[in-house]
C-alpha positions as CSV (number, residue, x, y, z in Angstrom):
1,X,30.9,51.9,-16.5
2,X,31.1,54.7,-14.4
3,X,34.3,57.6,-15.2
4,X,35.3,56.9,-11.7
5,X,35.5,53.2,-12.3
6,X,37.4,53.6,-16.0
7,X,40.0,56.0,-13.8
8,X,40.8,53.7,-10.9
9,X,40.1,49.9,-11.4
10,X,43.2,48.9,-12.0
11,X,45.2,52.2,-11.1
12,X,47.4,50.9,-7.6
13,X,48.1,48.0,-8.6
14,X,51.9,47.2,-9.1
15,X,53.2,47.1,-12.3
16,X,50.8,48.4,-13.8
17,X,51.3,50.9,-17.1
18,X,50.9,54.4,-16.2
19,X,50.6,54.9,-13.1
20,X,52.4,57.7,-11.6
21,X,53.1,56.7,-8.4
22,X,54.9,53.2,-8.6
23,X,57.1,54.9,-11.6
24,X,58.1,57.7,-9.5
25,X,59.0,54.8,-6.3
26,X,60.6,53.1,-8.8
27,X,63.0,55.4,-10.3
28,X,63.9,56.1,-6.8
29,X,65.1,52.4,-5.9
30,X,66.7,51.9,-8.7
31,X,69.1,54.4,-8.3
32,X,69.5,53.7,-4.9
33,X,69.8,49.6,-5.9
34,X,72.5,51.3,-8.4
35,X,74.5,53.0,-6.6
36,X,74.2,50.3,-3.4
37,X,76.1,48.0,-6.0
38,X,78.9,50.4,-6.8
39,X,79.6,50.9,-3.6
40,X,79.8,47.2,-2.9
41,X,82.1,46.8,-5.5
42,X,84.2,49.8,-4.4
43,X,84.3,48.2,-0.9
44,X,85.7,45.0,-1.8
45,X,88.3,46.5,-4.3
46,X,89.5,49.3,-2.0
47,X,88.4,47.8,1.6
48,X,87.1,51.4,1.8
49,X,84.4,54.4,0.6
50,X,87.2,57.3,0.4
51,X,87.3,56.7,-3.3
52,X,83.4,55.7,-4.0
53,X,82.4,59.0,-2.3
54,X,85.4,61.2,-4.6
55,X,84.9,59.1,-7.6
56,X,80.6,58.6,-7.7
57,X,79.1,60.1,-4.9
58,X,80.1,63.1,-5.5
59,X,79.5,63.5,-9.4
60,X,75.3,63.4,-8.4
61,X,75.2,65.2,-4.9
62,X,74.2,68.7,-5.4
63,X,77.7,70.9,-4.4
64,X,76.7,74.0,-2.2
65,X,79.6,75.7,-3.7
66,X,78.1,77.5,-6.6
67,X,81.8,77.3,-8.9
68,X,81.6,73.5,-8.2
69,X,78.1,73.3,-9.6
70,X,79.1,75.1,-12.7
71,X,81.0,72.5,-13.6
72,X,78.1,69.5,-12.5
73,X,75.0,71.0,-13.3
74,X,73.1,67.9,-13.8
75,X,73.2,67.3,-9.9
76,X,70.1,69.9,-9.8
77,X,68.5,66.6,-11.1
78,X,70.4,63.5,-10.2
79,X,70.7,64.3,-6.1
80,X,66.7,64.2,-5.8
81,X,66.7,60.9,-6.7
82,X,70.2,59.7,-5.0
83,X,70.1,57.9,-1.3
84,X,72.9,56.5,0.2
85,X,71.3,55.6,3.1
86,X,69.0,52.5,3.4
87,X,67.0,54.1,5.8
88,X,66.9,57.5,4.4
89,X,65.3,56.0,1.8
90,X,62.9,53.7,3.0
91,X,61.8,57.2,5.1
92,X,61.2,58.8,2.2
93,X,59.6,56.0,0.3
94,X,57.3,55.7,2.9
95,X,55.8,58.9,3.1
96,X,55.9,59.4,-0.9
97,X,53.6,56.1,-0.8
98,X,51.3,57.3,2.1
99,X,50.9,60.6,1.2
100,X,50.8,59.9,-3.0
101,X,48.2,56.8,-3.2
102,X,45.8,59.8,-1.5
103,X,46.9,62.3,-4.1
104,X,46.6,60.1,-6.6
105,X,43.1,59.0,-5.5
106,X,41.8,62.9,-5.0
107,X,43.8,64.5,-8.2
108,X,43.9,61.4,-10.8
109,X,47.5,60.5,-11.9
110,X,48.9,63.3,-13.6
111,X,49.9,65.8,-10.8
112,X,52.2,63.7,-8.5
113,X,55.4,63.6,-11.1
114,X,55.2,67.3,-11.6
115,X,54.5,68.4,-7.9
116,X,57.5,66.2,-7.0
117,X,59.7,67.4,-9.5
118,X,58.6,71.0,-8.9
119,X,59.3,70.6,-5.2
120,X,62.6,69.4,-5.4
121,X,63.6,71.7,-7.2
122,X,62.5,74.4,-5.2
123,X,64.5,72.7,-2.4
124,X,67.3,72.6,-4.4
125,X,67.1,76.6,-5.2
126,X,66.5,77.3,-1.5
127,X,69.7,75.3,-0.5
128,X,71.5,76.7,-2.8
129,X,70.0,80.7,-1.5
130,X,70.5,79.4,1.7
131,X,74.3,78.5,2.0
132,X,75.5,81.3,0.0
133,X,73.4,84.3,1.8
134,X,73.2,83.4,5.5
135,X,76.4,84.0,7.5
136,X,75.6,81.2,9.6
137,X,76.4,78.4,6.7
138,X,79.4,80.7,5.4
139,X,82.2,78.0,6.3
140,X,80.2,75.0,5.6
141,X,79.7,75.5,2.3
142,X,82.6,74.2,0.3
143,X,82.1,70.6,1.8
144,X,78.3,70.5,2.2
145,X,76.3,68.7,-0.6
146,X,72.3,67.8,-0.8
147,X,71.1,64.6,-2.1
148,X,67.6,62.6,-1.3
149,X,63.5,63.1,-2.5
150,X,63.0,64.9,0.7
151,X,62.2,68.1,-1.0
152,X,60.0,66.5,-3.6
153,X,58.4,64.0,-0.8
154,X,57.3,67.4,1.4
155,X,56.3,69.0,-1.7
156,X,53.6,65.7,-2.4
157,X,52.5,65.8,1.3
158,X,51.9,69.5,2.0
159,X,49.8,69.4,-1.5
160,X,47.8,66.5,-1.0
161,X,46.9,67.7,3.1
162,X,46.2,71.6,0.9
163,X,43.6,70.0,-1.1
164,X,41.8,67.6,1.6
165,X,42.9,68.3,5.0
166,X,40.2,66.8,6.7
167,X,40.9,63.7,4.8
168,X,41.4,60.8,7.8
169,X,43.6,58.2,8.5
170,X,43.7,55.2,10.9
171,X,40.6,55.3,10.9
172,X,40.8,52.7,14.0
173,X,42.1,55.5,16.2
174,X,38.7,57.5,17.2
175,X,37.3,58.0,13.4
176,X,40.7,58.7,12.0
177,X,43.2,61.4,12.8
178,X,42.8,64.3,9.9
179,X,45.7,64.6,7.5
180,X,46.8,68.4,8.3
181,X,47.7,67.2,11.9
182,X,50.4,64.3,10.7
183,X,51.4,67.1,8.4
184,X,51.3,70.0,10.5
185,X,53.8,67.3,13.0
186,X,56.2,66.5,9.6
187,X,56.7,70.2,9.8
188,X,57.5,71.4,12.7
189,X,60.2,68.4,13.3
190,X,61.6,70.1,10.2
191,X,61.9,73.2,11.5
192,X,62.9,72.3,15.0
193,X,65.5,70.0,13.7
194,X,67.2,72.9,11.5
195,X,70.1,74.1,14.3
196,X,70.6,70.3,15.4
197,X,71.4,68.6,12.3
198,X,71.4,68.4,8.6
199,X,70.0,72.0,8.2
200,X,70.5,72.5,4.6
201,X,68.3,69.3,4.2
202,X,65.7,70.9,6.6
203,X,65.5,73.9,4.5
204,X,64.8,72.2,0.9
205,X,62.2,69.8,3.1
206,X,60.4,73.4,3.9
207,X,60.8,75.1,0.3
208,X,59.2,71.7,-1.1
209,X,56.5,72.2,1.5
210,X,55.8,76.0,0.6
211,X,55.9,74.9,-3.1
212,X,53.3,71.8,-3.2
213,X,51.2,74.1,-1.0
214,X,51.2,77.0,-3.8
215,X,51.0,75.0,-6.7
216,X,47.4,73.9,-4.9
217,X,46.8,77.3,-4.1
218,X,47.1,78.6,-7.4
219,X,44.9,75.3,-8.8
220,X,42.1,76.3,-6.9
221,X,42.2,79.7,-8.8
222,X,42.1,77.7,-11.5
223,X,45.9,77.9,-12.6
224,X,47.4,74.1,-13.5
225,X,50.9,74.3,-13.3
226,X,51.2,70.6,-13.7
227,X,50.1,71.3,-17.3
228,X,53.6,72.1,-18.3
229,X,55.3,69.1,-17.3
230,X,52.7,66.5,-18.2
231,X,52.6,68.5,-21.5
232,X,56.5,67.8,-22.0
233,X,56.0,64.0,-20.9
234,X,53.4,63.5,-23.5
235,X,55.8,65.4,-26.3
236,X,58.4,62.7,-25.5
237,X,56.1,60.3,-25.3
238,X,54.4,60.8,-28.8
239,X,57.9,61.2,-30.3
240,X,58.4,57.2,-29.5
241,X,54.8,56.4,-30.7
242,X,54.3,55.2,-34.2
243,X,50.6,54.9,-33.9
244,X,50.1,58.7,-32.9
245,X,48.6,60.1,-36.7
246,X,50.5,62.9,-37.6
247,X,49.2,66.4,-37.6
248,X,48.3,67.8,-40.7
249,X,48.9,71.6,-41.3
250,X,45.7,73.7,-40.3
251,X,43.4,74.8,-43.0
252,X,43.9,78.7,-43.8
253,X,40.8,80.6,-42.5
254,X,39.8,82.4,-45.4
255,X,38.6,79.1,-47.2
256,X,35.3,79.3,-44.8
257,X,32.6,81.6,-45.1
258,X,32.1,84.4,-42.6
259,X,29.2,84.3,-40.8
260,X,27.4,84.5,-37.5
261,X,25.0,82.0,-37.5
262,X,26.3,78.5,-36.3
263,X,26.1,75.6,-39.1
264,X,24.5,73.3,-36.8
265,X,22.6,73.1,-33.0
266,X,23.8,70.4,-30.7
267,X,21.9,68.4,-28.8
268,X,22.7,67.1,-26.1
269,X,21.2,63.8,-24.3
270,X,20.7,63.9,-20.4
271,X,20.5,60.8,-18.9
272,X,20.8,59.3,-15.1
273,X,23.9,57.3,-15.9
274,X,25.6,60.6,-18.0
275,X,24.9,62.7,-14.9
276,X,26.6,59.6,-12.8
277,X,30.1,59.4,-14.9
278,X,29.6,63.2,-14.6
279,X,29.4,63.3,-11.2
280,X,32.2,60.7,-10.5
281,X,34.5,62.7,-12.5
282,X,34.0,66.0,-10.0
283,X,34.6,63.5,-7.1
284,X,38.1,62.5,-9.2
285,X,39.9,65.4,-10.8
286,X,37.4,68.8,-9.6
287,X,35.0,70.7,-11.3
288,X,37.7,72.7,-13.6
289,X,38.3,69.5,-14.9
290,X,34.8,69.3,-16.9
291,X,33.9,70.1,-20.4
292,X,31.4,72.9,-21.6
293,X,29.8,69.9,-23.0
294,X,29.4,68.3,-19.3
295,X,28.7,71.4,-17.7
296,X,25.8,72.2,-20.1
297,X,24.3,68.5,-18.9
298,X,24.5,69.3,-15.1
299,X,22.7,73.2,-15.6
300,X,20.3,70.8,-17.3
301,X,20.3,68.0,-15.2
302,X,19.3,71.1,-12.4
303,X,16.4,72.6,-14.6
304,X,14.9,69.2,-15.4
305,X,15.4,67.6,-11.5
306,X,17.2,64.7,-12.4
């Protein structure tokens, strides 16, 4: 079996273990699911939402005002995943699905968590810049507060049309309309829409956008900074695995002799179906993503014409 094929035969489906995309759509709806219910009950017991919004809403909205954040600093976090709007949400679910099934199928499933998460909270430092610098949010900011994916959602689209803007869609409408235009739209409503309403939202929408279009940027040139992140999941991860075998401590270096001459000469076997998986694998996750061992079979695979 091909490594395209290993990668992606059972990668979309829902439910399915691993895969990136429905665990970041579901962590999204069930806080929203979760705070929808509080909110029901608070309705019924109080017949109205002054207390829900002072007693919950509040506690994971991120605060403009930076002495009210001192005191709630996990609202960097919580407000990228909080909605309390049905179809704020569904907006924003939307586009994280559209734009994230392509990232996913381009990039493999490891960079849409960390893009999101690194664009979100770009949008959250920008708001923050934003509202205390610029005289024209001065007044505002003791009662404005951020909350929603936006930031995160931007970050996921701008990166994914960065790394294949040609790529087409509706492919029914004259061959497909290319990705950077829907993009290049999503972006300009943002900025347009910045004096007419919710302009701190606009502004962590664009900072998400500048941040997924860097982070792309910068893997081209062959720096990963998803690596940190997926790093970190797989720490927690292993700490709740009994199978992982633990590490035993490194051998000192002075037990082996010094010498130049390598102990052994490996060989490696070129066949049609390695060159395939090979191949395949480029078409998944790049060419920085190869081995020495699979770049050594392509030169080959070039001198011998196969």
């Amino acid at each position: 079996m091909s490594y395209y094929q290993q990668r992606n035969r059972r990668r979309l489906t829902i439910g399915e273990d691993g895969n990136a995309l429905i665990a970041l759509i579901a962590v999204n709806l069930t806080a929203f699911v979760l705070l929808a219910f509080i909110k029901v009950i608070y309705y019924f017991t109080d017949g109205n939402l002054v207390n829900y919004n002072n007693d919950i809403l509040r506690w994971v909205t991120l605060p403009a005002h930076l002495p009210t954040l001192a005191t709630r600093p996990w609202t960097l976090f919580t407000n990228v995943i909080a909605h309390d709007s049905v179809w704020h949400l569904i907006s924003n679910m939307l586009w994280l699905w559209a734009f994230g099934y392509i990232l996913q199928d381009l990039s493999g499933n490891r960079k849409i968590v960390p893009i999101f998460i690194y664009g979100a909270l770009a949008g959250c430092l920008m708001y923050l810049l934003a509202y205390n610098t610029l005289p024209a949010f001065r007044n505002s900011v003791p009662g404005s507060s951020l909350l929603g994916a936006s930031g995160g959602v931007m970050a996921i689209a701008v990166a994914t049309t960065a790394l294949a803007p040609g790529y087409r869609i509706f492919p029914m409408i004259n061959g497909g309309i290319p990705l950077w235009i829907i993009t290049a739209v999503y972006v300009l409503i943002d900025v347009a829409t910045i004096p007419v309403s919710n302009p701190g939202g606009h502004i962590a929408h664009l900072a998400g956008a500048a941040t997924g279009f860097l982070i792309i940027t910068q893997l081209r040139r062959g720096r990963d900074w998803t690596q940190p992140i997926n790093q970190f999941f797989d720490w927690v991860n292993d700490l709740f695995n009994p199978d992982k075998p633990k590490q035993r401590k490194p051998v000192k270096k002075q037990f082996f002799y010094k010498t130049t001459v390598p102990p052994f000469r490996k060989n490696i076997n070129v066949t049609q179906q390695r060159i395939d998986e090979i191949l395949d694998k480029i078409h998944q996750r790049g060419y920085h993503s190869l081995t020495e061992d699979e770049r050594e079979v392509l030169k080959r695979a070039s001198k011998e014409d196969l």
